[in-house]
C-alpha positions as CSV (number, residue, x, y, z in Angstrom):
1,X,0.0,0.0,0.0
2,X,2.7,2.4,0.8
3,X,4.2,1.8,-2.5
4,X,1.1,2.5,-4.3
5,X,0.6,5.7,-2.4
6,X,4.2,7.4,-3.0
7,X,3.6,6.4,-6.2
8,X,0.8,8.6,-6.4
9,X,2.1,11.0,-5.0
10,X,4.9,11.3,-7.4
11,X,2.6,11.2,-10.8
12,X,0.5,14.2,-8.9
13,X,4.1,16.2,-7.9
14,X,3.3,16.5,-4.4
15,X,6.4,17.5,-3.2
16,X,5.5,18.1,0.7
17,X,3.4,15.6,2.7
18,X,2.8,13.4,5.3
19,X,0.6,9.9,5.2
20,X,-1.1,7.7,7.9
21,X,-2.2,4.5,7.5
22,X,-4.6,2.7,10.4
23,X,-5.6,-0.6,10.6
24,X,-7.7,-1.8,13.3
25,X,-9.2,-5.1,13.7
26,X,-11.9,-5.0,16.8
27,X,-13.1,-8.1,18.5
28,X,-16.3,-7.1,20.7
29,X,-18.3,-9.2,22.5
30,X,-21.7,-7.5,24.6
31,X,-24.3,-8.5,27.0
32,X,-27.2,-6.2,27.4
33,X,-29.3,-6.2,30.5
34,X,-27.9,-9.7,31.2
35,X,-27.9,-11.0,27.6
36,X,-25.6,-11.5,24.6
37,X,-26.0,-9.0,22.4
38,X,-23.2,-8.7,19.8
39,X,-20.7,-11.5,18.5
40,X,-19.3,-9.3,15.6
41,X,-15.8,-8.6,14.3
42,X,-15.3,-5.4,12.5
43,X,-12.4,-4.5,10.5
44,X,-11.4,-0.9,8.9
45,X,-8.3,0.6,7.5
46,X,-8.0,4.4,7.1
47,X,-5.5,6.4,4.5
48,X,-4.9,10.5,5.9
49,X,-2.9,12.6,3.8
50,X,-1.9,16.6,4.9
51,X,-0.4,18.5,2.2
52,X,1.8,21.4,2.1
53,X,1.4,24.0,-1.2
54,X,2.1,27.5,-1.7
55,X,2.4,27.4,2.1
56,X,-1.1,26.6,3.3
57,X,-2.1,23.2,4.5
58,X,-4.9,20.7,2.9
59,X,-6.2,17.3,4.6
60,X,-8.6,14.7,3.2
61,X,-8.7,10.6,3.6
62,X,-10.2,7.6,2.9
63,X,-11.2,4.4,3.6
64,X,-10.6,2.6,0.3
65,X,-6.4,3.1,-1.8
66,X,-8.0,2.3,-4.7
67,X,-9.3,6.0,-4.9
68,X,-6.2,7.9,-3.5
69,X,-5.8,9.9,-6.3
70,X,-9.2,11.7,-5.6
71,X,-7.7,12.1,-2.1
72,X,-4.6,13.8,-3.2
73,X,-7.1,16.0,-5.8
74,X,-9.3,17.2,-2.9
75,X,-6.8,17.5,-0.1
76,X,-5.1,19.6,-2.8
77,X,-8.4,21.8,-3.2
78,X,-8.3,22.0,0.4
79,X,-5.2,23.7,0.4
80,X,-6.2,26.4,-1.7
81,X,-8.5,27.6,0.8
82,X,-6.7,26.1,4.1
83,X,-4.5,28.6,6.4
84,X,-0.9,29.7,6.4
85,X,0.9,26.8,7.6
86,X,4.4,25.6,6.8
87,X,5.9,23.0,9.1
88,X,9.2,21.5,9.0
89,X,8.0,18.0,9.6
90,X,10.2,15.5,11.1
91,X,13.0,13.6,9.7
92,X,14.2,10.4,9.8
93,X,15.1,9.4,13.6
94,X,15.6,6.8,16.3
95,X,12.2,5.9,17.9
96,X,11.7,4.2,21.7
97,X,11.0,0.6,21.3
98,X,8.1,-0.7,22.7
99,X,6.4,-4.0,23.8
100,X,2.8,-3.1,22.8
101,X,1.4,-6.2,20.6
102,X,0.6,-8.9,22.8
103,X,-1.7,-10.9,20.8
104,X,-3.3,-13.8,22.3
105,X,-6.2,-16.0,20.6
106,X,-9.6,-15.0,21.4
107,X,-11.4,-17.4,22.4
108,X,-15.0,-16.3,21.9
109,X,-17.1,-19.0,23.4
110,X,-14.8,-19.1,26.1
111,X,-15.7,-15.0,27.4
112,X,-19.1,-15.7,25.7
113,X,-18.8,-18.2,28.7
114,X,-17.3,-15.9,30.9
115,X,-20.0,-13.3,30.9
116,X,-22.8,-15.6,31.5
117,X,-20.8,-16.5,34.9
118,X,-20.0,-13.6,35.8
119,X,-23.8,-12.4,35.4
120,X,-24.6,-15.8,36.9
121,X,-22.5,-14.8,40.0
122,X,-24.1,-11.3,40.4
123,X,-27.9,-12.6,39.9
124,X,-26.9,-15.0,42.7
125,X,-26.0,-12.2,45.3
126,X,-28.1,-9.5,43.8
127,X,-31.4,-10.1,41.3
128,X,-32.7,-6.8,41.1
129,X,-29.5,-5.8,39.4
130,X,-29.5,-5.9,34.8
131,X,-25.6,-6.2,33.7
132,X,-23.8,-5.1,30.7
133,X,-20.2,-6.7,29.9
134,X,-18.3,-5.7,27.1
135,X,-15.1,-8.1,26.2
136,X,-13.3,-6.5,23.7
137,X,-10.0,-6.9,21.8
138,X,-8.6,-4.3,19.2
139,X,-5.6,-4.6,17.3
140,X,-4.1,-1.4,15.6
141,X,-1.4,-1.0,13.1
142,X,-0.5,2.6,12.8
143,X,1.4,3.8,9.7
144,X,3.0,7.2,9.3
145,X,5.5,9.0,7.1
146,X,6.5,11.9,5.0
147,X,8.6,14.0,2.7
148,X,11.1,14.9,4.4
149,X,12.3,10.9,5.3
150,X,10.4,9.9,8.7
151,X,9.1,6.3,8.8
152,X,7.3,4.4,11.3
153,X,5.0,2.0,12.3
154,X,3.9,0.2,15.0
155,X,1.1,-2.6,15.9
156,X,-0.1,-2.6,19.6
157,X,-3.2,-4.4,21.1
158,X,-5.7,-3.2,23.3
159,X,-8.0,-5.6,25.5
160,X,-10.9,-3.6,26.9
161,X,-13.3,-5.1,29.6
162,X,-16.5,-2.8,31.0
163,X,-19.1,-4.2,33.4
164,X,-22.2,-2.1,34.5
165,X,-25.4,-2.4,36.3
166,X,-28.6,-0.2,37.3
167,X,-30.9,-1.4,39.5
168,X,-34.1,0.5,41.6
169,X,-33.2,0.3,44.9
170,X,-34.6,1.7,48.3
171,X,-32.1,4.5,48.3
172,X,-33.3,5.1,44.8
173,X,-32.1,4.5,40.9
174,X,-28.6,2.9,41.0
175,X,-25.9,3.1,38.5
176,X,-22.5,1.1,38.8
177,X,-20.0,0.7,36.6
178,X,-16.3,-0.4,36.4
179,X,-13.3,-1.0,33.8
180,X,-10.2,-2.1,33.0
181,X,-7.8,-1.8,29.6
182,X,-4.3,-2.3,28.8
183,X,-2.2,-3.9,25.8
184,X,-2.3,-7.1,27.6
185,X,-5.1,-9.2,28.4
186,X,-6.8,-7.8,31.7
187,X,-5.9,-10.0,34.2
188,X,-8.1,-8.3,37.4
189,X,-11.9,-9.4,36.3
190,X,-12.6,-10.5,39.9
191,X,-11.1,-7.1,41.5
192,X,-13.8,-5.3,39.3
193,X,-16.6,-7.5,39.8
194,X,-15.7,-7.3,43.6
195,X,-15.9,-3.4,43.7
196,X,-19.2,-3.3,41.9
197,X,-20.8,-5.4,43.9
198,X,-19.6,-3.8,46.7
199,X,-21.1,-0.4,45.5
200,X,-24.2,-2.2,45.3
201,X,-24.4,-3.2,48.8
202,X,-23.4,0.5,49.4
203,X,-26.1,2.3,48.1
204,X,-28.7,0.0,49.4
205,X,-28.2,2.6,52.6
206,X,-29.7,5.6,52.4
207,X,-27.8,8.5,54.0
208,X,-28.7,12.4,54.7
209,X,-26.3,14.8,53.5
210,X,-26.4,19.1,54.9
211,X,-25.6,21.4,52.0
212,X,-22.4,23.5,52.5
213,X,-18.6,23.4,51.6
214,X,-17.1,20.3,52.8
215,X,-13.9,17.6,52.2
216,X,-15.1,15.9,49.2
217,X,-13.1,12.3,48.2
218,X,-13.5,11.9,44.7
219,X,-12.8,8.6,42.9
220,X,-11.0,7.8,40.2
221,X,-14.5,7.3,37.8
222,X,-15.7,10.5,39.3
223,X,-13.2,12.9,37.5
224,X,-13.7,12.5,34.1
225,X,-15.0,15.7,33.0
226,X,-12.6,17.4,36.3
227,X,-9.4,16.0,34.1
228,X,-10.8,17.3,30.7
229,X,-10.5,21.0,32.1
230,X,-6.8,20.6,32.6
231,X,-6.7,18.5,29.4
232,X,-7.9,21.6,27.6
233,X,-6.3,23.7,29.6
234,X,-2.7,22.5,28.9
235,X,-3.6,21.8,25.5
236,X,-1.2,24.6,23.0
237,X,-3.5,25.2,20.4
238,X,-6.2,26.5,22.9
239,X,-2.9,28.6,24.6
240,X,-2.8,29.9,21.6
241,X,-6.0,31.2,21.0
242,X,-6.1,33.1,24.4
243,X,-9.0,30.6,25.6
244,X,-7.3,28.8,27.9
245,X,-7.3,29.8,31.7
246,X,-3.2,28.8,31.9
247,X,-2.2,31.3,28.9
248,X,1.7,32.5,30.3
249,X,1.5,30.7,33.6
250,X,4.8,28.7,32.8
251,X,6.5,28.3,35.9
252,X,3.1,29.5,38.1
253,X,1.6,27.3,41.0
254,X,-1.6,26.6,39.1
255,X,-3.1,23.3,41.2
256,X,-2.4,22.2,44.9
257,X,1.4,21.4,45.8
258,X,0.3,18.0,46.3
259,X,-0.5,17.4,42.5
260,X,2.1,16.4,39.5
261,X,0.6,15.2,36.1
262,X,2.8,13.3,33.7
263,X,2.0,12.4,29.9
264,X,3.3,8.5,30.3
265,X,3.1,7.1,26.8
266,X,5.5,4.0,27.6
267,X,2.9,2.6,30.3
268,X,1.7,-0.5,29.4
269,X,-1.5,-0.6,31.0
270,X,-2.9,2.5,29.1
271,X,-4.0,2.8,26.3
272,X,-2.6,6.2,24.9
273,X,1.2,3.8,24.7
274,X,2.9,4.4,21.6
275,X,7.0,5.4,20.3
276,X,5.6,8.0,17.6
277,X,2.6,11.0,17.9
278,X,0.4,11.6,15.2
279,X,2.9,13.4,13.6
280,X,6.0,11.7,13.5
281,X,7.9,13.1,17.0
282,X,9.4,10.6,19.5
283,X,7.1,9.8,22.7
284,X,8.5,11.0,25.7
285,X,7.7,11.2,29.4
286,X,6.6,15.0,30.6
287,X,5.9,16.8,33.3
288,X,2.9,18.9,33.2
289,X,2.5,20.0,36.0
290,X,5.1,19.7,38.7
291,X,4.2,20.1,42.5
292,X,1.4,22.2,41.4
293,X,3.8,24.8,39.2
294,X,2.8,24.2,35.4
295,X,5.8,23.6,33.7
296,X,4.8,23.0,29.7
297,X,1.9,22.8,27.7
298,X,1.2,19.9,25.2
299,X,2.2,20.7,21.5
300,X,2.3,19.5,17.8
301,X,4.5,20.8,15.3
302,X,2.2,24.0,14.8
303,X,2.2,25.3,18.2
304,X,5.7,24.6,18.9
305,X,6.4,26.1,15.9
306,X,4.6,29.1,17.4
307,X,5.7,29.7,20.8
308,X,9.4,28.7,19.4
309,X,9.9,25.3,21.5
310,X,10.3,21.6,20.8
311,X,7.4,19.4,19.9
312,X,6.5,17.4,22.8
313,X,5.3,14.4,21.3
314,X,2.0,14.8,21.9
315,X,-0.1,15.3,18.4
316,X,-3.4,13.2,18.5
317,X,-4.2,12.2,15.3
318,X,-6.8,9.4,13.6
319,X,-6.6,8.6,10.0
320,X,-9.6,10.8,9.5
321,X,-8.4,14.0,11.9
322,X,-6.4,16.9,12.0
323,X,-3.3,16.4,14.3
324,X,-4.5,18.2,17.6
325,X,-2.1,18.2,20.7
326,X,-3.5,15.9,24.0
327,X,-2.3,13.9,26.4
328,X,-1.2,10.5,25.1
329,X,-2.0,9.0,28.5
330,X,-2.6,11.3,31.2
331,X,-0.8,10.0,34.9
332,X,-1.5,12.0,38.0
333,X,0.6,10.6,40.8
334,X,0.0,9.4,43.8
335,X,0.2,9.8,47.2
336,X,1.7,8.3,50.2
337,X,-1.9,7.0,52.4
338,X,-4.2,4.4,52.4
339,X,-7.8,5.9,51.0
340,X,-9.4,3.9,53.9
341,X,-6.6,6.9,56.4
342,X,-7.9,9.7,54.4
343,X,-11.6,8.5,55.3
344,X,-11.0,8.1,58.9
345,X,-9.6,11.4,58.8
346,X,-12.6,12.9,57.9
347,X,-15.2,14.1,60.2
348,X,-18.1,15.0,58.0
349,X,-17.8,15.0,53.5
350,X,-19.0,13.1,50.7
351,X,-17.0,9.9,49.0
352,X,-18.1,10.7,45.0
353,X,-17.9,7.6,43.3
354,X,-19.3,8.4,40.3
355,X,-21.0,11.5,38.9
356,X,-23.9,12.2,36.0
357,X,-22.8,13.9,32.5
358,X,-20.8,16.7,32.1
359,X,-23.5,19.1,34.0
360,X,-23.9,22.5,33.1
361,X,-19.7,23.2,33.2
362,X,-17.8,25.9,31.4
363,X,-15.0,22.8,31.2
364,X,-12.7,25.3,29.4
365,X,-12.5,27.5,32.4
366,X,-12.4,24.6,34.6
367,X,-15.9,25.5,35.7
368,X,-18.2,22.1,36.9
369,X,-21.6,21.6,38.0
370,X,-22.6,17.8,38.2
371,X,-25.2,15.7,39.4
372,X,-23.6,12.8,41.9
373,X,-24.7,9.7,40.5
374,X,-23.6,7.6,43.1
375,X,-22.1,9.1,46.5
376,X,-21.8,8.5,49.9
377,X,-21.6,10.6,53.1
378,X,-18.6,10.0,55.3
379,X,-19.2,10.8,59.1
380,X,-16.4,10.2,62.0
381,X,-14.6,8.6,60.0
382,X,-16.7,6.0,58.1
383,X,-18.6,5.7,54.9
384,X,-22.2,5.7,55.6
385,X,-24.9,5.6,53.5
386,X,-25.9,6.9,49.5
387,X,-26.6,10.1,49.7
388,X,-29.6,11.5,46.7
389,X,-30.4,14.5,44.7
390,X,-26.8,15.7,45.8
391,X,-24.8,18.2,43.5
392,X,-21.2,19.2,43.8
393,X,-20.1,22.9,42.1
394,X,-16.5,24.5,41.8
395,X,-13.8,25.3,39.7
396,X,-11.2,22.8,39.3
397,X,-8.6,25.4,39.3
398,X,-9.7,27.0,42.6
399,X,-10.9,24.1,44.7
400,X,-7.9,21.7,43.5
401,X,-5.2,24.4,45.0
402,X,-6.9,22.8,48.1
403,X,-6.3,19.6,48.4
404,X,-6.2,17.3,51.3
405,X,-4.5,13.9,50.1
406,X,-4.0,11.7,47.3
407,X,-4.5,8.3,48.1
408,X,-1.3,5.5,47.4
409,X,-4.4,3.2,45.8
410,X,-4.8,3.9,41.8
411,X,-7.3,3.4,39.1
412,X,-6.0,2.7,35.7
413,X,-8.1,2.7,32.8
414,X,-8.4,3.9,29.0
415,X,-5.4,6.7,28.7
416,X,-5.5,8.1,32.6
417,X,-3.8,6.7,35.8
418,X,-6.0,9.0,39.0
419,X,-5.8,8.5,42.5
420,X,-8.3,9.1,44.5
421,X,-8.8,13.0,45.8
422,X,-9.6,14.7,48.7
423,X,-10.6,18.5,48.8
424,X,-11.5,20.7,50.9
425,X,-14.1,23.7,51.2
426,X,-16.2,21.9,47.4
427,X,-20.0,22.9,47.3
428,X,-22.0,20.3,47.8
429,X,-25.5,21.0,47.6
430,X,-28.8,18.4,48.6
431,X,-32.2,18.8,48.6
């Protein structure tokens, strides 16, 4: 395929360029409200070419090489009307090597087998409860090079497994839901069915929460739109624009002391692991944030290009997208105590396990506003009861300069590694 595509490329005089080629090859396997559902492979390879004329930038791609020339005739169309952009894209170079293709047979009768078990196992404890599992194996072959002499390509696997329940209790509707990913076949099934059952025994108390600012835990499930406002706030091309929050705060205490955030792209257990970004730049570890004091922001080749630094390695790109800067897998690190200490030192707060939506959040300013989906009050010391019709308001920038403790315990799953986090002084509000 390569071949056939610099071949192209040469009849049409495209002189500056770079190509990706994706292959992925997902496995799924689903139960819905405790049964199978889907049994179905899919496969799909994607071709992305950005070209560089008369120094603005066109992009198109498809799904099929036998119509690349089209794609080279529209992307150059594109770049007619696209904006000023000249990079110098990368060269050849050494790239980290990495063991992220673990493939394993799939044994689909055997998990089809699995899931019935493990829903088996959870109707024998708790029958009010419907289950969805999703089994899922991907394996993707990324493809990427240029002009200017960069090559690379790498095949990693992903094995995905989510498990989830709702059930009408007495404490009211009930949502659980855990997960685990990693290039190697998840290996901690029983930890996660453990822990959701566990939550389900948990909210079958009922619990009282006052309104009022408070020490708030949250978990690791509980901060995925909290994360995204740093996400977008570190991200360059947003810098850029004057719309992030963190615009020339290099080397300013933006977050508690007690907070450092890495980009880890040589972490196994994630899935954001790769040598190469989306554009051709060696992976690296970085520090984000160090000790609270911001100490880069995540670029591509544009925005580097821009604020006159190095490329970070850290351009997101599918076969069908623009390269956009983002964490390749985002790591905040731990602490040194137990999350069961940072209860007992807690006299009255909320444990947030898991929130509803996005809420009405200005995520850009770090603004959030979200319903807790499933939470419980602490008091002395110990997790009592589910707390309902409970919301928790703040601003991510503000109320994480006040954190208590990071807990030593972990969640990893997808692209993020997040402890759980205590603050101080969050809005909670209950009716």
């Amino acid at each position: 395929m390569k071949r056939k595509i610099l071949d192209i490329l040469a009849k049409k005089h495209v002189n500056k360029y770079d190509v990706i080629i994706e292959r992925n090859n997902v496995y799924p396997i689903s139960f819905e409200q405790n049964e199978l559902k889907i049994l179905q492979n899919k496969n799909v390879t994607g071709i992305g070419l950005r070209i560089f004329e008369n120094s603005r930038v066109g992009y198109s791609y498809t799904n099929d090489v036998t119509t690349f020339e089209d794609v080279v005739d529209f992307a150059r169309e594109s770049a007619r009307y696209g904006k000023e952009l000249d990079l110098d894209l990368p060269e050849e170079s050494e790239l980290p090597s990495l063991s992220i293709y673990n493939d394993i047979l799939w044994d689909e009768r055997g998990w089809v087998n699995k899931g019935k078990e493990i829903i088996r196992k959870i109707e024998s404890i708790s029958r009010d409860v419907k289950i969805d599992i999703d089994f899922t194996k991907a394996i993707m072959d990324v493809e990427l090079f240029n002009s200017e002499g960069f090559y690379g390509r790498y095949k990693k696997t992903l094995y995905a497994f989510t498990i989830s329940g709702f059930a009408v209790l007495d404490s009211g509707f009930t949502f659980v839901f855990e997960v685990e990913s990693s290039t190697r076949l998840f290996s901690d099934i029983d930890r996660a069915i453990d822990e959701l059952l566990e939550k389900l025994d948990r909210a079958r108390r009922a619990s009282k929460i006052k309104s009022g600012n408070m020490p708030v835990i949250f978990a690791p499930l509980s901060m995925m739109s909290l994360i995204r406002s740093i996400s977008l706030g570190v991200d360059a091309v947003n810098v850029k624009r004057g719309i992030s929050p963190l615009k020339d705060r290099i080397g300013d205490k933006v977050l508690s002391e007690k907070i450092t955030i890495l980009d880890n792209p040589y972490d196994y257990d994630l899935t954001g692991v790769k040598p190469f970004d989306g554009e051709g730049v060696p992976t690296r570890i970085t520090k984000v944030i160090e000790n609270g004091v911001l100490k880069t922001y995540l670029h591509n080749l544009e925005t580097a290009r821009y604020f006159g630094v190095n490329p970070t390695g850290n351009s997101q790109r599918n076969y069908n997208t623009i390269p956009t800067p983002g964490f390749n897998s985002m790591v905040i690190a731990c602490g040194e105590r137990s999350l069961q200490d940072i209860i007992e030192d807690i006299d009255y707060g909320l444990l947030v396990e898991e929130v509803i939506g996005g809420g009405q959040s200005n995520l850009l300013r770090g603004d959030y506003s979200v319903n807790v989906g499933l939470g419980f009050l602490i008091e002395n010391g110990e997790v009592k009861g589910r707390v309902r019709d409970t919301m928790i308001s703040g601003n991510v920038y503000e109320d994480f300069n006040r954190v208590i403790e990071l807990s030593k315990e972990s969640r990893k799953f997808m692209h993020l590694e997040i402890p759980y986090i205590a603050v101080d002084g969050v809005s909670v509000t209950s009716k």
